[in-house]
Phi, psi and omega in degrees: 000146187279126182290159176253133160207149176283123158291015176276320164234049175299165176267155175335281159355285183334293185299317191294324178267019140260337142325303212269000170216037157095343216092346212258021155266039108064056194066357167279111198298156155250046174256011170241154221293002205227109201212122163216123158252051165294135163062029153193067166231096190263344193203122229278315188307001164258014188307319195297292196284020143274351159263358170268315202286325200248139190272097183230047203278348177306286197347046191303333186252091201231137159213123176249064167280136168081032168232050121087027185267123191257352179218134169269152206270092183340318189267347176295328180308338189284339218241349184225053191293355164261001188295129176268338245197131179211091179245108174235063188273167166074051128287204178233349195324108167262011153167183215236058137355056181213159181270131192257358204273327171283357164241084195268330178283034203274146168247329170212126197266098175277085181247351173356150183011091198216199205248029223275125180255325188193153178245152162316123185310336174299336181316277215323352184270354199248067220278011191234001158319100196286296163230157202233139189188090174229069174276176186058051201233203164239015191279142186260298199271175156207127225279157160328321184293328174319306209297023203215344154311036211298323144336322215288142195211343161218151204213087163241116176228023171308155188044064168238197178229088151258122189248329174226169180213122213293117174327314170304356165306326184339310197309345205272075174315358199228323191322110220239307184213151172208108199265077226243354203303168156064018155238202179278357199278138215249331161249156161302127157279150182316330164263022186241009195233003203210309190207215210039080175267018149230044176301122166259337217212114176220129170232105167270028188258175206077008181235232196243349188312127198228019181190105192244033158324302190292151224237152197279163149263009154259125195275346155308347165334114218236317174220113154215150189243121166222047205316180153000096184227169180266202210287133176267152168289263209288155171267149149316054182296010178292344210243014163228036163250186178304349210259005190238050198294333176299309228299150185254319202221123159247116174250122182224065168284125180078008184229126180250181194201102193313326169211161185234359138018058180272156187295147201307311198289348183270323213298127165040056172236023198289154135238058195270122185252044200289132170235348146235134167247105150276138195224355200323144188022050178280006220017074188269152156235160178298338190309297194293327187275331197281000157302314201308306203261012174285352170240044145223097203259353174286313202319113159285321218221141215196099154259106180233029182268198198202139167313251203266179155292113204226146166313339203234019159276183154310105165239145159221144163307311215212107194278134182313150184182272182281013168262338201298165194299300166226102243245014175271348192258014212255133176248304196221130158264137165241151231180015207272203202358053208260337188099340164007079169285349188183146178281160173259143181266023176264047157290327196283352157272340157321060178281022179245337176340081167278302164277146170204127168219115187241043163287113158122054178240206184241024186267121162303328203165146191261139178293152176289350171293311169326318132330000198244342172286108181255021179240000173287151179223339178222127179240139151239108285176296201323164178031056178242213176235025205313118188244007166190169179241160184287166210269349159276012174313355148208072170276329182323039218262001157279318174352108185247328167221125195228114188243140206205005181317140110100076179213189193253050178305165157235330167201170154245140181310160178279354163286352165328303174328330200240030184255085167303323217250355172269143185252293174276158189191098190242123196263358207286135174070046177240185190226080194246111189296334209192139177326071226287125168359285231281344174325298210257048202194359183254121194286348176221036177303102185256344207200106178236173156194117162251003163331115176100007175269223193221071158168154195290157172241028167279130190050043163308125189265150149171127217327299167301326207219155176267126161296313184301333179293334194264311202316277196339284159012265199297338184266358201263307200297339155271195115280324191303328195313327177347306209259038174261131161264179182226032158294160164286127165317165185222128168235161242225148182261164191280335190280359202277131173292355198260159181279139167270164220245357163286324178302318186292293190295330158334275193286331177314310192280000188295168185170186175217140156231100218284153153309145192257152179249181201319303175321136195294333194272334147299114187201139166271177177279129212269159155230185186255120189305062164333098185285354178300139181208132156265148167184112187332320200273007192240037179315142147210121196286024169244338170345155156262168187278144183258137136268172200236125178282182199286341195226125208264126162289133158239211197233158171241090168272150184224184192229102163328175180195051213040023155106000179242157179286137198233146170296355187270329170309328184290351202280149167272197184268199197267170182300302185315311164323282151345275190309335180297309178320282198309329154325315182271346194259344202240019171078337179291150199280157179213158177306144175306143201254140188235165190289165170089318206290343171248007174306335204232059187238000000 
């Protein structure tokens, strides 16, 4: 425990080294091995003599973070000759000038997020260092001498400009994790295709890398990221053959790949024990993932979804389900904004299935095989075309949250009633006449939002629940939720010429809601859904001007059709239409519209 003593009957020596850093230490001595002065070195310039004046060779544990420091004091390393363990991260430092020679016990090195362009060549001196962690830096290189760190077991340098990286890492035989993201590198290094042969954890994303074929050298590989790299020749089948029987977790979201080609000799011949995979906006098709997945028969964790619906996203016809290898061992999928027209009804083989977020797709109606995962607990549902639920809806009976956000409801089934285990339950923006029954009968409903339907809820009664405490509730789990309003809808005739007031709450309300974790107050964070599609034949000369993002969003609209899907639901609306939205949604006036005048547009 850090000894304590009142300076009031402190020794001189005490009281001056309450002088010299202001008072905000606050009696704390450096005489036990743990001395952390963060955020109480306001005047900088007394540093040198607090490392002259103190005794601190006790010390193993020293941290000065978060004081605004722009130099470190030459002579303290001399002064911490028993120090493992050094974090003077959230600084200002713009290098590190110090003698390393005097710290042979040091084990781990903290420079994070500093003003750092290069480190010292001298670090290679620090032969008993385990870990190095100077991410959030300015660093291009990396000097020669790492390769003399024999010892070195984490490597974290993420958010730097590293464009090459020094060979002499082959050497680092103990080296374990390597963080590498968020930089400039245009190749795999030379030590991860060549030597760190006990490499677990390697993250490349994020950087420039354009051909990662060649196989890591390490057969321990555990994890490896590989996020928003640009466009790959090739898919990596290195990570589903046998030499890579450890890797667990493959992330490549955003890294796309010209070809999923696998060799003959691999297609559904794996001894691969992969068990989370991300593909998010790979531009995967059922064609490309179901090669993929036939040699992952191990897989629990399945993201193949996309933030919005995108040109440069992920599409599929057909939600992954009977092709998976072994589709009983699949716990949680995300699949959303994907083009979805429909669940398949061999879904009821997940029959292990706890997440499932199939949001911002095209789905109409749910199959009754769906019902059969009973072992689901969180469904996401939002933003489709859902216009009813099966009528088993609660055979569901593990299901604790359930989001129905922005669909065509009308009701709910009366099996609603037997969902015990449901908590959340989000209604906002369905086309709901009236408060449904079935409400006040789910016995432990906690998080409700019934908003945006087409009556009102001022002063809502209901039985079971105080509504405005649970609306909050379910709306406490975003900030975007924040921003729903809660009139009511108005409804409306198919003859009436005026912009409807659904149309309006469409686009207000488009948004995402990431799977949630157990807890109800874990929910990821939504964005907001681009409703924009260019297409020369869909011009409107009233438009305001766009900018164009690197990935242009469009919006995928439907139509019922007696509950089955028509190629025609991909259609944008009609021009007239267009103009009424925009009329109804921004106040501006638009040309009188005449009958007839857009039939043939």
């Amino acid at each position: 425990m850090t000894s304590e003593k009142n300076f009031d009957v402190a020794s001189p020596e005490d009281k001056e080294l309450e002088k010299l850093v202001n008072g905000r230490i606050n009696g704390l001595l450096p005489i036990s091995q743990t001395l952390s002065l963060d955020s109480m070195l306001e005047n900088h310039n007394d540093l040198e003599d607090i490392f002259i004046s103190q005794e601190f060779t006790k010390v193993v544990d020293f941290s000065m973070k978060d004081n605004n420091l722009t130099s470190l004091p030459k002579n303290f390393t001399s002064n911490l000759s028993s120090v493992t363990r050094i974090d003077v991260s959230n600084n200002n430092l713009q290098d590190l000038e110090i003698c390393f020679e005097s710290l042979k016990n040091l084990q781990e090195l903290i420079v994070d997020k500093n003003r750092l362009e290069e480190l010292p060549n001298d670090l290679g001196e620090l032969v008993n260092l385990k870990v190095l962690s100077a991410a959030g830096n300015k660093l291009t290189i990396i000097p020669e001498s790492f390769g003399n760190i024999k010892n070195l077991e984490k490597l974290e340098l993420s958010h730097n400009k590293i464009k090459s990286f020094s060979v002499t890492c082959v050497n680092l035989d103990n080296l374990k994790v390597l963080n590498l993201s968020f930089n400039e590198l245009r190749t795999v290094p030379k030590c991860v295709v060549e030597g760190s042969s006990r490499l677990e954890v390697l993250d490349l994303s994020h950087n420039n890398i354009t051909e990662i074929t060649r196989p890591p050298c390490s057969r321990n590989l555990r994890k490896f990221y590989f996020k928003n790299n640009p466009r790959n020749e090739q898919f990596p089948d290195w990570i589903l053959t046998e030499q890579f029987s450890n890797l667990q977790e493959v992330v490549l979201d955003e890294t796309r790949f010209s070809s999923f080609d696998l060799p003959a000799k691999s297609f559904g011949q794996t001894f691969s024990h992969l068990k989370k995979l991300s593909m998010s906006k790979c531009r995967l098709s059922d064609t490309s993932f179901d090669q993929l997945s036939q040699s992952l028969p191990d897989l629990e964790y399945l993201n193949v979804g996309n933030d919005v619906t995108n040109v440069d996203g992920n599409v599929f016809w057909v939600m992954p389900a009977a092709n998976l290898k072994s589709p009983e061992n699949i716990v949680e999928i995300n699949i959303q904004a994907a083009g979805l027209p429909a669940l398949p009804c061999e879904i009821n083989m997940l029959r292990n299935l706890t997440r499932l977020n199939v949001s911002k797709n095209n789905i109409s109606s749910l199959p009754e095989e769906f019902c059969e995962l009973e072992k689901l607990e969180i469904f996401n549902a939002a933003h489709n075309n859902l216009y009813a639920l099966p009528q088993r809806l609660g055979n569901l009976t593990a299901l604790r949250v359930l989001f129905l956000e922005t669909n065509k409801l009308t009701s709910l089934p009366d099996s609603i009633q037997s969902l015990s285990k449901l908590e959340c339950l989000d209604l906002y923006n369905n086309e709901f006449h009236e408060l449904p029954k079935q409400l006040e009968k789910i016995p432990n409903l906690q998080a409700l939002d019934i908003e945006g339907n087409i009556f009102k809820t001022d002063n809502l009664q209901i039985s079971n629940i105080e509504y405005l405490k649970a609306r909050n509730i379910l709306r406490s789990m975003s900030s975007f939720l924040l921003v729903r309003t809660d009139e009511s809808k108005i409804a409306y005739s198919s003859d009436d010429e005026s912009i409807s007031s659904l149309e309006y709450w469409d686009q207000l309300s488009l948004g995402d809601k990431s799977m949630i974790d157990t807890n109800l107050s874990d929910v990821g964070s939504v964005e907001n859904w681009d409703i924009s599609e260019d297409s020369a034949d869909d011009y409107d000369p009233t438009a305001q001007p766009r900018t164009h993002n690197s990935h242009s969003p469009f919006t995928v609209s439907s139509v019922l059709y007696d509950g089955n899907f028509c190629p025609a639901d991909l259609h944008r609306a009609r021009i007239r239409d267009q103009l009424a939205a925009m009329q109804g949604n921004t106040g501006r006036q638009t040309p009188s519209i005449e009958e007839g005048q857009f039939d043939d547009a």
